[in-house]
Residue, then its C-alpha position, 0 to 999 in steps of 0.5 A: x554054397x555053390x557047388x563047384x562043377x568038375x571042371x572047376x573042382x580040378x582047377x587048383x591042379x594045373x594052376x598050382x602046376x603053372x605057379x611052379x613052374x613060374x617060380x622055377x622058371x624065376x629060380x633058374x633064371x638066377x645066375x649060374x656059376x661060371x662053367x669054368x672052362x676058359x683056357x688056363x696057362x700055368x706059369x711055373x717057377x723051376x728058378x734056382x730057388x726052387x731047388x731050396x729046402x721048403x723050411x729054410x734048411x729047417x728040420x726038412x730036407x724036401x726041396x720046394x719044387x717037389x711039394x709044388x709036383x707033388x700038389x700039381x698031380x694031385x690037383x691036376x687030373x680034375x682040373x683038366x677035364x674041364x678046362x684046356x691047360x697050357x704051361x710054362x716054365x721059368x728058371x732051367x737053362x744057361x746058369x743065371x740067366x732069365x730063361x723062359x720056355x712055352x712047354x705047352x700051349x693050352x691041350x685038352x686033358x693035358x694033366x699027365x703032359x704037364x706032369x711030366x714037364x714040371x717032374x723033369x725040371x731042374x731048378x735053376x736060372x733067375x725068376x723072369x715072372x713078368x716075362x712069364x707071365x707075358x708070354x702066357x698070356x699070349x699064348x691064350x690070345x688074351x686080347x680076343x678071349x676069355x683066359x686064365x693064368x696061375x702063377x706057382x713061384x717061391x719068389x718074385x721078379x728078379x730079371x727087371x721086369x715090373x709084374x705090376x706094371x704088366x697086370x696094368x697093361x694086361x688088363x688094359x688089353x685084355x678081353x677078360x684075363x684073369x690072373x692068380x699068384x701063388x706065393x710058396x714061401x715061409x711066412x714073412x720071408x720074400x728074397x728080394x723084399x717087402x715091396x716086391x711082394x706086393x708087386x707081385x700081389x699087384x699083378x693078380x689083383x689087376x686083373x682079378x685074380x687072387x693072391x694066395x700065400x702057401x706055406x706047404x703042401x696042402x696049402x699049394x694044393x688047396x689054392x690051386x683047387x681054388x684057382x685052376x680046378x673046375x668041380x662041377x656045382x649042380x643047381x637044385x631049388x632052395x627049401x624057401x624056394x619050394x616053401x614058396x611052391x607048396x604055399x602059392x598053391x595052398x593059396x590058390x586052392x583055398x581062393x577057387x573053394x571060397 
């Protein structure tokens, strides 16, 4: 067998470094997870409704709008540290009409502004979600950038509006909008019917959003972590990735020592 020379003898060490770094160049090559930082709107429901107990006046004397603050400040101060939030509100002002109001539009580390908007809400007024929605969505310039909306309501449209036929033009329009709906209500319970449900449903799934039906607190306060929140995901190498590594370079070793 032939000796190997000094230079040969240290091959295996740069070329397994080389191999290494070939794969992780491969594995960072992978797609990363969205950095989460378009500019958000929540689109907030303070209708008459809200103002309801969270289980139909059942063994519960907590309105709907409380739960909703309450999982809106505890999801809010990890979300606005990566992303610009913006809101708007629906529902207070003249009795009984469709009232809209731009509270706020998208504010770096706006959590505690937006807590105090929603924790001076009183419920009442009509739901004008599809105008809500609108104007939200205009607001975040959705025909030129990125965007994302939240929708918290116990309700559906009940100012004329179609929300579905809104997602279909928005969508239409749009550079990339995505729009979720959270739906607070009793399970099966919806005020103006089936259909609007679905309506509403239709929105979000237009323009690649979810539709999440919350029945409580954590429940509020786990969609919005799903949909607004932005938790930071470190990329590390697989194990079979670094199995891979470790077996290129028993490879090499043992083809320079035959």
């Amino acid at each position: 067998m032939v000796a190997l020379t000094p230079a040969l003898r240290f091959a295996p060490i740069p070329l397994a470094i080389g191999i290494a770094g070939w794969l992780s160049a491969g594995i960072a090559a992978e797609p990363k997870a969205s950095p989460c930082n378009e500019d958000a709107m929540i689109v907030f429901d303070a209708s008459g409704s809200m103002a309801g107990n969270v289980g139909q006046g059942i063994a519960t004397t907590i309105p709907r709008i409380d739960e909703a603050r309450h999982a809106l400040a505890e999801v809010l101060p990890s979300a606005t540290k990566f992303r610009r939030v913006g809101l708007v509100t629906y529902g207070p002002g003249p009795y009984q009409q469709c009232n809209v109001h731009l509270d706020l539009k998208p504010t770096a580390n706006a959590g505690t502004i937006i807590i105090r908007a929603v924790d001076a809400l009183t419920p009442a007024g009509r739901t004008p979600l599809t105008e809500a929605v609108k104007q939200a969505a205009t607001v975040l310039d959705y025909q030129h950038k990125p965007g994302v909306i939240v929708v918290v309501t116990d309700g559906e449209e009940t100012c004329g509006g179609s929300p579905c036929d809104l997602g279909k033009e928005l969508h239409a329009a749009a550079e990339q909008l995505t729009i979720h709906v959270i739906g607070y209500r009793v399970k099966d319970f919806s005020w103006t019917g089936e259909q609007s449900i679905l309506d509403v449903r239709c929105l979000a799934e237009q323009n690649g959003g979810l539709y999440i039906a919350a029945e409580s607190k954590e429940d509020l306060v786990e969609a919005l972590r799903k949909t607004l929140d932005c938790p930071m995901v470190t990329q590390r190498a697989s194990p079979g990735s670094l199995e891979a590594v470790r077996l290129a370079s028993q490879g090499a070793l043992r083809r320079l020592n035959h």
